[in-house]
PDB file of N, CA, C and O in Angstrom:
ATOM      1  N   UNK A   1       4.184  14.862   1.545  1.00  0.00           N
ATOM      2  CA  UNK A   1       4.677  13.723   2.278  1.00  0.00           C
ATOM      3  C   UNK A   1       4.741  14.043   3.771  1.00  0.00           C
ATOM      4  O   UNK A   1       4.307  15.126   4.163  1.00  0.00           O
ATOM      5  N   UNK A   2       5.205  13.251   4.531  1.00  0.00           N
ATOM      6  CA  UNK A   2       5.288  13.636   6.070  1.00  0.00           C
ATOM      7  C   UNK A   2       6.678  14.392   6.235  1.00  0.00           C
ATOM      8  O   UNK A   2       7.793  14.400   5.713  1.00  0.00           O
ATOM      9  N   UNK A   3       5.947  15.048   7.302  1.00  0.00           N
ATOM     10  CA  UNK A   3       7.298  16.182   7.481  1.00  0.00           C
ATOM     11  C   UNK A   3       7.608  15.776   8.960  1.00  0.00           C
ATOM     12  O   UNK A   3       8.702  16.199   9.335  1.00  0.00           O
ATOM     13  N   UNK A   4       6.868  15.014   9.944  1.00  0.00           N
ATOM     14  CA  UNK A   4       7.449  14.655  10.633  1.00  0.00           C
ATOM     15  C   UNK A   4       7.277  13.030  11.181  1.00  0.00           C
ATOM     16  O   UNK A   4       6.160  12.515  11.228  1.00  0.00           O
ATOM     17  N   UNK A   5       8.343  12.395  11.530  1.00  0.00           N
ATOM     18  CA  UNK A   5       8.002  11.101  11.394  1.00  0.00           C
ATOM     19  C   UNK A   5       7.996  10.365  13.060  1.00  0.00           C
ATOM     20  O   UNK A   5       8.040   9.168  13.345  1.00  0.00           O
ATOM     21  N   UNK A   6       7.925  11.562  13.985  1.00  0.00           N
ATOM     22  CA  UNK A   6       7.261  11.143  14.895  1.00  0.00           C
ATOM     23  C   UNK A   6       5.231  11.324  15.240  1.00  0.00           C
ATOM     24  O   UNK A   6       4.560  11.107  16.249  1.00  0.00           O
ATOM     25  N   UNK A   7       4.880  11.788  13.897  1.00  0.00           N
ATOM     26  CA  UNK A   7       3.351  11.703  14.144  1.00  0.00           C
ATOM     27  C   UNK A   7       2.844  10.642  13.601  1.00  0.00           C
ATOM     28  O   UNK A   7       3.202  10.043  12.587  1.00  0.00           O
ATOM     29  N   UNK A   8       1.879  10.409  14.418  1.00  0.00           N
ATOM     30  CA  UNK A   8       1.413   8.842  14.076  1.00  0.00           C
ATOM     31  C   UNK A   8       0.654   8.932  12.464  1.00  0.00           C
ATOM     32  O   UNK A   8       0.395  10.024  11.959  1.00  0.00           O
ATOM     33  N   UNK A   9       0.417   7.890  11.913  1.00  0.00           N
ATOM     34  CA  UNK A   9      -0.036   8.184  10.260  1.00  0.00           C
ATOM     35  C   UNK A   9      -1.470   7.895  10.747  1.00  0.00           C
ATOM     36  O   UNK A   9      -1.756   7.111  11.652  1.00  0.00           O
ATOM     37  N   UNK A  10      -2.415   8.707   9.952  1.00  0.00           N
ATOM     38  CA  UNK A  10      -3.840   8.188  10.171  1.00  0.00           C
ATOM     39  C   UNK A  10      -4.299   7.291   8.768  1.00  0.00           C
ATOM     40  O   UNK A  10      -3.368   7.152   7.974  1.00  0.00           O
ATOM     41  N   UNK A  11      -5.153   6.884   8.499  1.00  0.00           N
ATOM     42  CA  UNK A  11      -5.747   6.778   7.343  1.00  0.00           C
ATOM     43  C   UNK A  11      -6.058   7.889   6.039  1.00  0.00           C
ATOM     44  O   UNK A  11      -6.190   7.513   4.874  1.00  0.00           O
ATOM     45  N   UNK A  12      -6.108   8.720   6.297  1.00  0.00           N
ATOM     46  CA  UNK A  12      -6.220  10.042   5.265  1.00  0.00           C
ATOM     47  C   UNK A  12      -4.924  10.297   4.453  1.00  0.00           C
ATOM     48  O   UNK A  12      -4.647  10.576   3.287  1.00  0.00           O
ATOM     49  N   UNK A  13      -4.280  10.079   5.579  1.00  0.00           N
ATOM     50  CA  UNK A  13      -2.652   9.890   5.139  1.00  0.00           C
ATOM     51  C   UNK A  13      -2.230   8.703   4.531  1.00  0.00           C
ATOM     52  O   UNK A  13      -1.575   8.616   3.492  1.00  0.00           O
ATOM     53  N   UNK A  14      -2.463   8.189   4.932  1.00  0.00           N
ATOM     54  CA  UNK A  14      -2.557   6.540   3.917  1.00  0.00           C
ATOM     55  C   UNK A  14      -2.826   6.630   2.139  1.00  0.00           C
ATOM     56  O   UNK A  14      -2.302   6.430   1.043  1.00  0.00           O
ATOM     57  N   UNK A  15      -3.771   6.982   2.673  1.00  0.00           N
ATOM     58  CA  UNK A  15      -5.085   7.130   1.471  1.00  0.00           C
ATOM     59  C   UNK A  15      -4.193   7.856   0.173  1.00  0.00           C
ATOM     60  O   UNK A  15      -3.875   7.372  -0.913  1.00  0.00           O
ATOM     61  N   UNK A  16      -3.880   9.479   0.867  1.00  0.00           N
ATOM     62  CA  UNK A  16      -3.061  10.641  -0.003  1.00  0.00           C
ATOM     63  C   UNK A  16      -1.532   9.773  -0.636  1.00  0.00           C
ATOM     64  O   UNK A  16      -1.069  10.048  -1.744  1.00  0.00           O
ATOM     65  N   UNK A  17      -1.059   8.978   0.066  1.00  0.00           N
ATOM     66  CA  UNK A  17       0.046   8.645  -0.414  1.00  0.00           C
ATOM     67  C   UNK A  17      -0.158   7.507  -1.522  1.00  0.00           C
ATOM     68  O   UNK A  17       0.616   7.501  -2.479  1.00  0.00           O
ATOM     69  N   UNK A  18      -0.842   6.855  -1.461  1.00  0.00           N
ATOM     70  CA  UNK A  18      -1.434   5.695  -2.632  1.00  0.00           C
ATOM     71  C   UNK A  18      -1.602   6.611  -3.722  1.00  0.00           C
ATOM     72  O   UNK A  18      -1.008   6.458  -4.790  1.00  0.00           O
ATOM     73  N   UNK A  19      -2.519   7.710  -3.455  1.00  0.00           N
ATOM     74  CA  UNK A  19      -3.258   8.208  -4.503  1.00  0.00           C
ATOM     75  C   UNK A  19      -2.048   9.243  -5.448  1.00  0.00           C
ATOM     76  O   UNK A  19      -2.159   9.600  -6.620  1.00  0.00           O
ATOM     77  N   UNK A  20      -0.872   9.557  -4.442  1.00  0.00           N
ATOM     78  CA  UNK A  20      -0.288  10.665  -4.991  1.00  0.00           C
ATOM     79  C   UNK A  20       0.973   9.537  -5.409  1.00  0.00           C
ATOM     80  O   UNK A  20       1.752  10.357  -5.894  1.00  0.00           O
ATOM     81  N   UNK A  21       1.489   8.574  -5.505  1.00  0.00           N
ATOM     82  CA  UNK A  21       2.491   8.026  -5.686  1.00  0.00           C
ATOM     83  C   UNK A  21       2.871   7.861  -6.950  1.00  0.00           C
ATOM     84  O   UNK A  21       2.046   8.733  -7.224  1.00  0.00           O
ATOM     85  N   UNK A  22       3.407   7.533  -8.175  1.00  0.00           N
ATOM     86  CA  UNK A  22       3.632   7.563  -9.458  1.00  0.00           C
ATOM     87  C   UNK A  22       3.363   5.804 -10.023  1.00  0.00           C
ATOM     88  O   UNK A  22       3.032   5.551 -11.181  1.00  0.00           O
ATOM     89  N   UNK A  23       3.598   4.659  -8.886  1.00  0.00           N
ATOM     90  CA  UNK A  23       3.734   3.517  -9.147  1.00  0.00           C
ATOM     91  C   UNK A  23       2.125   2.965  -9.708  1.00  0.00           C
ATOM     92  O   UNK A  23       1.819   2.274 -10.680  1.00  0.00           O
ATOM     93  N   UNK A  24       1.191   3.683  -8.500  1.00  0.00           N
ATOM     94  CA  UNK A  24      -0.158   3.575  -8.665  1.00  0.00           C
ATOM     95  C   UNK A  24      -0.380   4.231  -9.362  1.00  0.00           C
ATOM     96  O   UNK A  24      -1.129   5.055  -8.836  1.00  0.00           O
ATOM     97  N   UNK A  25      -0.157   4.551 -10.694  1.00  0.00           N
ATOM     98  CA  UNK A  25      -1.277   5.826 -11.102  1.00  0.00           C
ATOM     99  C   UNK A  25      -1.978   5.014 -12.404  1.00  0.00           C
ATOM    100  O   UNK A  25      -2.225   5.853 -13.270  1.00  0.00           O
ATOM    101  N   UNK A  26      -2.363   3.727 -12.811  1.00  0.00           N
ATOM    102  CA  UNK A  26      -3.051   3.011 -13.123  1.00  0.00           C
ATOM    103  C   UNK A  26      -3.631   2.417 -12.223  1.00  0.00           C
ATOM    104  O   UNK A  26      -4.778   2.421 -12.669  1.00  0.00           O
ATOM    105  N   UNK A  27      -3.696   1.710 -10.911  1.00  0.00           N
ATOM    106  CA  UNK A  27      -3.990   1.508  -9.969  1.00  0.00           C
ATOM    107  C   UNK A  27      -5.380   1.548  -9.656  1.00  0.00           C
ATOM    108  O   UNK A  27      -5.510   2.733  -9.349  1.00  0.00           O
ATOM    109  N   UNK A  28      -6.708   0.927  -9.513  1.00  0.00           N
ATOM    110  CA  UNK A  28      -7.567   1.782  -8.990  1.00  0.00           C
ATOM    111  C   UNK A  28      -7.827   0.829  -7.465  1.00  0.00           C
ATOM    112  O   UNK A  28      -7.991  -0.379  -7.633  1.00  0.00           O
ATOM    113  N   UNK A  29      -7.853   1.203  -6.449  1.00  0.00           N
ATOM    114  CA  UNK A  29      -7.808   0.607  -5.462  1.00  0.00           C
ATOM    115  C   UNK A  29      -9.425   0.377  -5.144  1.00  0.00           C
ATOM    116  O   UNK A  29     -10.219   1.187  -5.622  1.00  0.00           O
ATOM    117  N   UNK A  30      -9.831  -0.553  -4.464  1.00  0.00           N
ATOM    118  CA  UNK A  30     -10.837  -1.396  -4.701  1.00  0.00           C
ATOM    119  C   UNK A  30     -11.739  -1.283  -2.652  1.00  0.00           C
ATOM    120  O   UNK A  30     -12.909  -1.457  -2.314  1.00  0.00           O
ATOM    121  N   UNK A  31     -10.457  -0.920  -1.786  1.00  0.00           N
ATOM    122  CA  UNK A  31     -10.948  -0.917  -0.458  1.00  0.00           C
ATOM    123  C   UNK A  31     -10.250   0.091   0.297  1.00  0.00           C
ATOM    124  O   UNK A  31      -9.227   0.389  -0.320  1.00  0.00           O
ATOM    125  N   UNK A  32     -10.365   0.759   1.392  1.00  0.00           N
ATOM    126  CA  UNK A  32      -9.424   1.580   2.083  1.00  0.00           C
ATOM    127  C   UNK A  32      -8.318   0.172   2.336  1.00  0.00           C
ATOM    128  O   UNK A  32      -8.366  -1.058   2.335  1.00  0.00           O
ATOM    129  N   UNK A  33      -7.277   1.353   2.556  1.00  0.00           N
ATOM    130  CA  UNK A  33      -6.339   0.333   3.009  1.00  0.00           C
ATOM    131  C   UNK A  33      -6.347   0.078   4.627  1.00  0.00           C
ATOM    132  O   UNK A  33      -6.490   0.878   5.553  1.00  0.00           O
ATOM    133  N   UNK A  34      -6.124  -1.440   4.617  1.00  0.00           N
ATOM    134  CA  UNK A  34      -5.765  -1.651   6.097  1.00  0.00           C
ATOM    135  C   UNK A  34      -4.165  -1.977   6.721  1.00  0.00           C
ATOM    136  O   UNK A  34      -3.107  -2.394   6.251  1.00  0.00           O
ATOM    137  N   UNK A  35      -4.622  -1.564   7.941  1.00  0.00           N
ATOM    138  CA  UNK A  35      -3.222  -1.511   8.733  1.00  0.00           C
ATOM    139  C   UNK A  35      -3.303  -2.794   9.738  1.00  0.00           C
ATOM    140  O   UNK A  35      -4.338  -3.327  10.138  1.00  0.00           O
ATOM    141  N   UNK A  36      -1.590  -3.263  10.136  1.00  0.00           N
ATOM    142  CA  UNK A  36      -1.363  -4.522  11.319  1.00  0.00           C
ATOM    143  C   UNK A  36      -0.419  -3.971  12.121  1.00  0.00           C
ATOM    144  O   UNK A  36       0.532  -3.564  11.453  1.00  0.00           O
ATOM    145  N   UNK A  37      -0.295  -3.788  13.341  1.00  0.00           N
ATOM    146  CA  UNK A  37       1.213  -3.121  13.828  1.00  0.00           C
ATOM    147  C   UNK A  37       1.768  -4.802  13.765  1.00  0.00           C
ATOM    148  O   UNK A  37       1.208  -5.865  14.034  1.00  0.00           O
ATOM    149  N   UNK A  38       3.110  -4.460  13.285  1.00  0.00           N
ATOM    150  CA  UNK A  38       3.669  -5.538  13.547  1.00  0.00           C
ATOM    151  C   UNK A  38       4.290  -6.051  15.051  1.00  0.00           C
ATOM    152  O   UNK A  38       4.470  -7.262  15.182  1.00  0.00           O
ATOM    153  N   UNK A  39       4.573  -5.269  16.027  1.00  0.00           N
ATOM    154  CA  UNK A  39       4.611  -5.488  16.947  1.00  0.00           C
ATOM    155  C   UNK A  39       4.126  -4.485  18.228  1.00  0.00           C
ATOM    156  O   UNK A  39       4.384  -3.574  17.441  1.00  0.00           O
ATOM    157  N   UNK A  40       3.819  -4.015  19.052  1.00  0.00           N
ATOM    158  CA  UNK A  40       3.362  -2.760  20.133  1.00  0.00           C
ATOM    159  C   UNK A  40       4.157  -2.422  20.076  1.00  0.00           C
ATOM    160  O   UNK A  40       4.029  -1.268  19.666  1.00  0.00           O
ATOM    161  N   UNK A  41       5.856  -2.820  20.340  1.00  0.00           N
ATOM    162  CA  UNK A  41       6.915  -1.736  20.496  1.00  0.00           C
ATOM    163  C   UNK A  41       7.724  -1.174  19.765  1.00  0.00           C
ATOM    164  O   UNK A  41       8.548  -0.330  20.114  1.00  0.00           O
ATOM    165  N   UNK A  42       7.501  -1.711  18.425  1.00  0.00           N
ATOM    166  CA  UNK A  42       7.920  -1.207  17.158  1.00  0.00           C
ATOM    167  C   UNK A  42       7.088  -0.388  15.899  1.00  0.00           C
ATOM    168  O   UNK A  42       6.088  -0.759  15.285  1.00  0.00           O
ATOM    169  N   UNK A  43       7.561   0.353  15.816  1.00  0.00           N
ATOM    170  CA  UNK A  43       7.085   1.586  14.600  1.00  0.00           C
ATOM    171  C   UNK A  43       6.929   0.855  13.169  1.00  0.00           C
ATOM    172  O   UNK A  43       7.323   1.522  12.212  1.00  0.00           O
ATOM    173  N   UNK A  44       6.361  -0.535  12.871  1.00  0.00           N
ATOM    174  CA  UNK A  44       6.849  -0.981  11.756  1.00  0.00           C
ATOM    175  C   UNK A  44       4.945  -1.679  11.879  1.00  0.00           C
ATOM    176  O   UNK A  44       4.435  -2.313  12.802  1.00  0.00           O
ATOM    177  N   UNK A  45       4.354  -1.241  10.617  1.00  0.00           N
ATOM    178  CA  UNK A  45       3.138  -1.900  10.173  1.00  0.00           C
ATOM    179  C   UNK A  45       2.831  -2.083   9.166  1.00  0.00           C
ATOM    180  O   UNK A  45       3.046  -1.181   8.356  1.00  0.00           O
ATOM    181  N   UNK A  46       2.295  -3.107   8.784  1.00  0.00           N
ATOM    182  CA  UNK A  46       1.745  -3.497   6.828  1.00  0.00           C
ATOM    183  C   UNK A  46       0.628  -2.791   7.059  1.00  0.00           C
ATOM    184  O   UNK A  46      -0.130  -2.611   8.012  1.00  0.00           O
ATOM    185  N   UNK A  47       0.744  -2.334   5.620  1.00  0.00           N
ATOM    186  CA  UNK A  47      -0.406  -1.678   5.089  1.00  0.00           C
ATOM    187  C   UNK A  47      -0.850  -2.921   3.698  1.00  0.00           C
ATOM    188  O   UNK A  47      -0.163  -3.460   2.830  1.00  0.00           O
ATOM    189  N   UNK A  48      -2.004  -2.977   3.975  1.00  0.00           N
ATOM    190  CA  UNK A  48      -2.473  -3.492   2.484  1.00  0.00           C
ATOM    191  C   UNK A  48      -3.441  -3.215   2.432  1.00  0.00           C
ATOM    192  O   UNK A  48      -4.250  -3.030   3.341  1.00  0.00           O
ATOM    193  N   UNK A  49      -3.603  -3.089   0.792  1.00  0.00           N
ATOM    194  CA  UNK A  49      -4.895  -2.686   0.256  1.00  0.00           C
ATOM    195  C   UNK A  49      -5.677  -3.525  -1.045  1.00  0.00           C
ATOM    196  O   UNK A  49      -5.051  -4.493  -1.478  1.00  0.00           O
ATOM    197  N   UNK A  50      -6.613  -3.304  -1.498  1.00  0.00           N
ATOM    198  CA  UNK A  50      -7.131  -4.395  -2.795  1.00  0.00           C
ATOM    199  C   UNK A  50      -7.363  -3.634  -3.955  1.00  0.00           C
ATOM    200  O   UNK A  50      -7.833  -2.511  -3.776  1.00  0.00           O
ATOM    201  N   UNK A  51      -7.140  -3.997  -5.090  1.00  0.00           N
ATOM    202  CA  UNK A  51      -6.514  -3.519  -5.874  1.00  0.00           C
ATOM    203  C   UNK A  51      -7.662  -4.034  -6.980  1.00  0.00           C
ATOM    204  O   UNK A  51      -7.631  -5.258  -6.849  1.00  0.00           O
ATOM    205  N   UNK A  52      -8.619  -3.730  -7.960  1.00  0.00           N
ATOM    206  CA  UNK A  52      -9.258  -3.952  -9.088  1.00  0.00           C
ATOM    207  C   UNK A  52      -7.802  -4.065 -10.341  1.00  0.00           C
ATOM    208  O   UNK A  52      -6.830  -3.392 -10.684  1.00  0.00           O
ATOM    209  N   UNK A  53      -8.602  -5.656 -10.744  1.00  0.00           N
ATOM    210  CA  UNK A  53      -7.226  -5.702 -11.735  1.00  0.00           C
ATOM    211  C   UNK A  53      -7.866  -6.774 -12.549  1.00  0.00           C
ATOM    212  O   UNK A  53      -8.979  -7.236 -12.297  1.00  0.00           O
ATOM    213  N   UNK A  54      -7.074  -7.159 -13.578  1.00  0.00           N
ATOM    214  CA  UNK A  54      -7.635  -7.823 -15.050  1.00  0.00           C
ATOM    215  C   UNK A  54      -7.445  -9.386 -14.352  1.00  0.00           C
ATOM    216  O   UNK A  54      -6.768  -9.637 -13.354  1.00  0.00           O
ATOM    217  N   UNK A  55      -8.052 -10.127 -14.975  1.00  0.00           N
ATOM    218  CA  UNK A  55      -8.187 -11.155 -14.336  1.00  0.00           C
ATOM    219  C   UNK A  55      -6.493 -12.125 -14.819  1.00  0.00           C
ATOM    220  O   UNK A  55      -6.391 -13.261 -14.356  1.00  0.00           O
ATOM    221  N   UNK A  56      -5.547 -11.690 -15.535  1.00  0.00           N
ATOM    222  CA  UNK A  56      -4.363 -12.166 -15.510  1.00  0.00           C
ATOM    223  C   UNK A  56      -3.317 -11.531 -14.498  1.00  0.00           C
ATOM    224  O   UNK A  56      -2.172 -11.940 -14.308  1.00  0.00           O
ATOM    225  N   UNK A  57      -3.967 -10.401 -13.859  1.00  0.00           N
ATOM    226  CA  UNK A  57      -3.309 -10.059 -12.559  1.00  0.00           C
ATOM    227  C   UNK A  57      -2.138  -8.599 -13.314  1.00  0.00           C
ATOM    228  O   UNK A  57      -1.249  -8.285 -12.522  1.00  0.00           O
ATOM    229  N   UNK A  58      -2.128  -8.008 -14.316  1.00  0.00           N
ATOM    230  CA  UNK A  58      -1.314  -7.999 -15.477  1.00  0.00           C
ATOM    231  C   UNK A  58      -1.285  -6.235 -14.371  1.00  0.00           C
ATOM    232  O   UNK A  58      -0.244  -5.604 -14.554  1.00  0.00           O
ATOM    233  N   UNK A  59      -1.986  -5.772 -13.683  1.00  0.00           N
ATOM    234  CA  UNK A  59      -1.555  -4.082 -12.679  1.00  0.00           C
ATOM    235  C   UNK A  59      -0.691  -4.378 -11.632  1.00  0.00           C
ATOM    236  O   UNK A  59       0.373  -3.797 -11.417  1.00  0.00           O
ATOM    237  N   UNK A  60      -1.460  -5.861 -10.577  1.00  0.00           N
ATOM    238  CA  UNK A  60      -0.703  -5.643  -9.518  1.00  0.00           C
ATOM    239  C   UNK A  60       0.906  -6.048 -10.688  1.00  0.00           C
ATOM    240  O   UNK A  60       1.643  -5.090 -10.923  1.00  0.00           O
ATOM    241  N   UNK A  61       1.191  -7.111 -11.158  1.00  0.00           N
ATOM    242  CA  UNK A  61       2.385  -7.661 -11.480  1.00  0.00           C
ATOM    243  C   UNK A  61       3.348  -6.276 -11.899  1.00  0.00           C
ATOM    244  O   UNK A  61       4.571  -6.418 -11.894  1.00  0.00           O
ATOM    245  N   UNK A  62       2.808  -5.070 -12.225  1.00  0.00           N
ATOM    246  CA  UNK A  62       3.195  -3.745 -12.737  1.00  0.00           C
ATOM    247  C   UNK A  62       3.756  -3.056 -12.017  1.00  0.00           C
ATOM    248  O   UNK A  62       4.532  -2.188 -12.416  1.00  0.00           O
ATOM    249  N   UNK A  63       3.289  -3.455  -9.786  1.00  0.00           N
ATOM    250  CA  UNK A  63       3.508  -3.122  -8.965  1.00  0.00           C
ATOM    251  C   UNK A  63       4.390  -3.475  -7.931  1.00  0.00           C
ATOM    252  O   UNK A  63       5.082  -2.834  -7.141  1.00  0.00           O
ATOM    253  N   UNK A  64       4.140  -4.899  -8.188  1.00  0.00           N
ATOM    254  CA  UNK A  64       4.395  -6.109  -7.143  1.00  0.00           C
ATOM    255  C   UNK A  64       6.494  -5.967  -6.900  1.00  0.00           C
ATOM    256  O   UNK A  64       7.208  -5.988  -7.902  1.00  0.00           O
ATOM    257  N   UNK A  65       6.858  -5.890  -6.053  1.00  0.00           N
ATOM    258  CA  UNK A  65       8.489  -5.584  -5.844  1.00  0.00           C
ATOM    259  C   UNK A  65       9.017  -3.953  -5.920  1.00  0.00           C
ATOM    260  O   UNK A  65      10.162  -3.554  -5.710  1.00  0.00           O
ATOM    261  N   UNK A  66       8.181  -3.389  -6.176  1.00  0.00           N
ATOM    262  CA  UNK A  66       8.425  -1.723  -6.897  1.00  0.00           C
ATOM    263  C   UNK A  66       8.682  -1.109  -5.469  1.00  0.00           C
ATOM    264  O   UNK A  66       8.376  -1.740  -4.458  1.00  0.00           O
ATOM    265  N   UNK A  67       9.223   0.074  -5.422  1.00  0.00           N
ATOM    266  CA  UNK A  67       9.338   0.429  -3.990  1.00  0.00           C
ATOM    267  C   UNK A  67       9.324   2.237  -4.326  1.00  0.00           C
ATOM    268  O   UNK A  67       9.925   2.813  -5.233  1.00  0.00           O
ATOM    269  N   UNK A  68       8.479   2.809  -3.320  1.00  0.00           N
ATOM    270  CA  UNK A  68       8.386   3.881  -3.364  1.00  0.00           C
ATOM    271  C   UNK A  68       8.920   4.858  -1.547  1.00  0.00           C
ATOM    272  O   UNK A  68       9.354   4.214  -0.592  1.00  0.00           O
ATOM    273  N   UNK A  69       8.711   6.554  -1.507  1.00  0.00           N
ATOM    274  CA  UNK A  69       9.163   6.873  -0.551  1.00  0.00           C
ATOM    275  C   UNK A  69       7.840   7.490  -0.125  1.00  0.00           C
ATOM    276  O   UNK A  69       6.898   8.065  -0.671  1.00  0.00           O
ATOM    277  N   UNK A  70       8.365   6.931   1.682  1.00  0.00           N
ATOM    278  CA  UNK A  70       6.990   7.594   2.371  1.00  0.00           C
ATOM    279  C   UNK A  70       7.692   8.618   3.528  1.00  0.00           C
ATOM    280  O   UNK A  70       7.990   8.195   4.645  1.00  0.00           O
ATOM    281  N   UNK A  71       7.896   9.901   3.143  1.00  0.00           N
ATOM    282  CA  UNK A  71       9.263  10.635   3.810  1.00  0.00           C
ATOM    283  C   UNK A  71      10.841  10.071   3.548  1.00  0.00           C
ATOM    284  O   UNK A  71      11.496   9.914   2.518  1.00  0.00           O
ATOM    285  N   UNK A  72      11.078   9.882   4.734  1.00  0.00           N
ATOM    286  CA  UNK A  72      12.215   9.328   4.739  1.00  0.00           C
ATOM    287  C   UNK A  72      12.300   8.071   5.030  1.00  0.00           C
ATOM    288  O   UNK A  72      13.239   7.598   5.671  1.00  0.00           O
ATOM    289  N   UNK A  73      11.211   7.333   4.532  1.00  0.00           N
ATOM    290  CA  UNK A  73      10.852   5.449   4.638  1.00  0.00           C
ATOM    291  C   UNK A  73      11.041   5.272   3.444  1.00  0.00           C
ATOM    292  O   UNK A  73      11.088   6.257   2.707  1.00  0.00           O
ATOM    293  N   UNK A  74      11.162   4.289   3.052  1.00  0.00           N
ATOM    294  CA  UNK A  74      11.579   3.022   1.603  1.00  0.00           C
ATOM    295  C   UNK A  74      10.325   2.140   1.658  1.00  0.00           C
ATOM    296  O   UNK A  74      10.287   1.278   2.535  1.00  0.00           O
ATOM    297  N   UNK A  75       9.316   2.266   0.826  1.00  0.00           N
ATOM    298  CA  UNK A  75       8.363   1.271   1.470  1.00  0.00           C
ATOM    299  C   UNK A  75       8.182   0.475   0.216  1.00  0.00           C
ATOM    300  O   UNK A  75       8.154   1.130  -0.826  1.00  0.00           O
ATOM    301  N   UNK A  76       8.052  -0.849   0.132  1.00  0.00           N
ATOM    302  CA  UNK A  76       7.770  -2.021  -1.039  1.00  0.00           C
ATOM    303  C   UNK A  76       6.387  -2.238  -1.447  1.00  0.00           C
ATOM    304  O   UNK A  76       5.434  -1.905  -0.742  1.00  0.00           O
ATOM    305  N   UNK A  77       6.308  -2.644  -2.271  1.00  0.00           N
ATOM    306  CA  UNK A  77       4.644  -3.601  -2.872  1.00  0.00           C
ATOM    307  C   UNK A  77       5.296  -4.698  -2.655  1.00  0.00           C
ATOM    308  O   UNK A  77       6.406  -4.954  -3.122  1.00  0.00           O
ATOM    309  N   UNK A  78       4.438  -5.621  -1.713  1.00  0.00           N
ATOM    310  CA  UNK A  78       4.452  -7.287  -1.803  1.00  0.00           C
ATOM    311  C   UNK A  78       3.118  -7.318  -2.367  1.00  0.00           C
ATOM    312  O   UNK A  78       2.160  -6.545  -2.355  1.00  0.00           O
ATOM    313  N   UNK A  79       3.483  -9.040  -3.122  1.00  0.00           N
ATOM    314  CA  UNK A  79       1.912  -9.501  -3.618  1.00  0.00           C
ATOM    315  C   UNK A  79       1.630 -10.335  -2.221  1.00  0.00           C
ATOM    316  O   UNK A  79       2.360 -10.575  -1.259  1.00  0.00           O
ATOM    317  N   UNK A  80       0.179 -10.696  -2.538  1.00  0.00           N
ATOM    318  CA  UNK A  80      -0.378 -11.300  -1.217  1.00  0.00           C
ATOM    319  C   UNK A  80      -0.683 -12.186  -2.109  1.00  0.00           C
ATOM    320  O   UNK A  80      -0.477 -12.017  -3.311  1.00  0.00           O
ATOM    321  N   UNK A  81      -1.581 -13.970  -1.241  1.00  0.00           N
ATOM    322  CA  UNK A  81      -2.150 -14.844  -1.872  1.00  0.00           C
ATOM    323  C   UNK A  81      -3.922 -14.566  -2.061  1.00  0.00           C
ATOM    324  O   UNK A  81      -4.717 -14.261  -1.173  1.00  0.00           O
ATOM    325  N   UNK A  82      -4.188 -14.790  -3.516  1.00  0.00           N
ATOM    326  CA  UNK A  82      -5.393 -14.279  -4.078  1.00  0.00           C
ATOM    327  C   UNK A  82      -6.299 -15.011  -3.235  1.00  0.00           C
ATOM    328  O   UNK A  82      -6.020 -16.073  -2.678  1.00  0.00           O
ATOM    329  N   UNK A  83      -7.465 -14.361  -3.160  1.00  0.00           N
ATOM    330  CA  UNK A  83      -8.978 -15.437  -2.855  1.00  0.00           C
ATOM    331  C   UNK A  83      -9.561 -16.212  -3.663  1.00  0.00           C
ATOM    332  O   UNK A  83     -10.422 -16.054  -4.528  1.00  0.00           O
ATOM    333  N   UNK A  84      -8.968 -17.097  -3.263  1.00  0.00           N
ATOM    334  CA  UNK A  84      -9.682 -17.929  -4.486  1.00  0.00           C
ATOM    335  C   UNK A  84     -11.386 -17.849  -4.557  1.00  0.00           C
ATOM    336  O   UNK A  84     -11.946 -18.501  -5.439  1.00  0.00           O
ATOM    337  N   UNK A  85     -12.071 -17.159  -3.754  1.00  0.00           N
ATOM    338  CA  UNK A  85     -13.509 -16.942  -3.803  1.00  0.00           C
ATOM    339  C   UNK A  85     -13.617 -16.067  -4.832  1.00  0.00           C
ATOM    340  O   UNK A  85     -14.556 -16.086  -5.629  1.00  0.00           O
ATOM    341  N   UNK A  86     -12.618 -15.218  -4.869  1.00  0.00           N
ATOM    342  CA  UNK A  86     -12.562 -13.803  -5.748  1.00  0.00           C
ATOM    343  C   UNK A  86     -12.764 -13.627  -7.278  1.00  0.00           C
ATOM    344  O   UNK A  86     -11.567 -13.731  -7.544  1.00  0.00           O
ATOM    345  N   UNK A  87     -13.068 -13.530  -7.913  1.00  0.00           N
ATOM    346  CA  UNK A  87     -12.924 -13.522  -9.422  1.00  0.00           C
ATOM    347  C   UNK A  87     -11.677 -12.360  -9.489  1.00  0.00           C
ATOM    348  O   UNK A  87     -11.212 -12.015 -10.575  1.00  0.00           O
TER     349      UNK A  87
END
């Protein structure tokens, strides 16, 4: 996990924490994950990522509200709204 939480997170780091987390470990993630800062002067950004799942949605719903630790952060699964292009 991070040992210090003034270094900025890269993507690799991203990546390791999805992959090493216990919530995901059915999970198979479908894209790198992307990042939004939520604001320039705040330390606070969504991460989301896409997720391969049964077409009743039956992994993310496995995920969706669950909350895991990223150091000394609390971080959530929100669901997002599907594509409807998407199968």
């Amino acid at each position: 996990m991070i040992e210090n939480t003034n270094t900025p997170m890269d993507m690799g780091i991203i990546e390791n924490i999805i992959k090493s987390t216990h919530i995901f470990n059915d999970i198979k993630v479908a894209s790198k994950p992307h990042v939004c800062k939520i604001l320039p002067k705040l330390d606070m950004a969504i991460i989301w990522v896409d997720i391969w799942d049964l077409q009743n949605g039956l992994l993310a719903k496995k995920i969706i509200n669950r909350s895991f630790n990223i150091g000394s952060f609390i971080a959530t699964v929100r669901g997002a709204n599907m594509n409807p292009s998407v199968p």
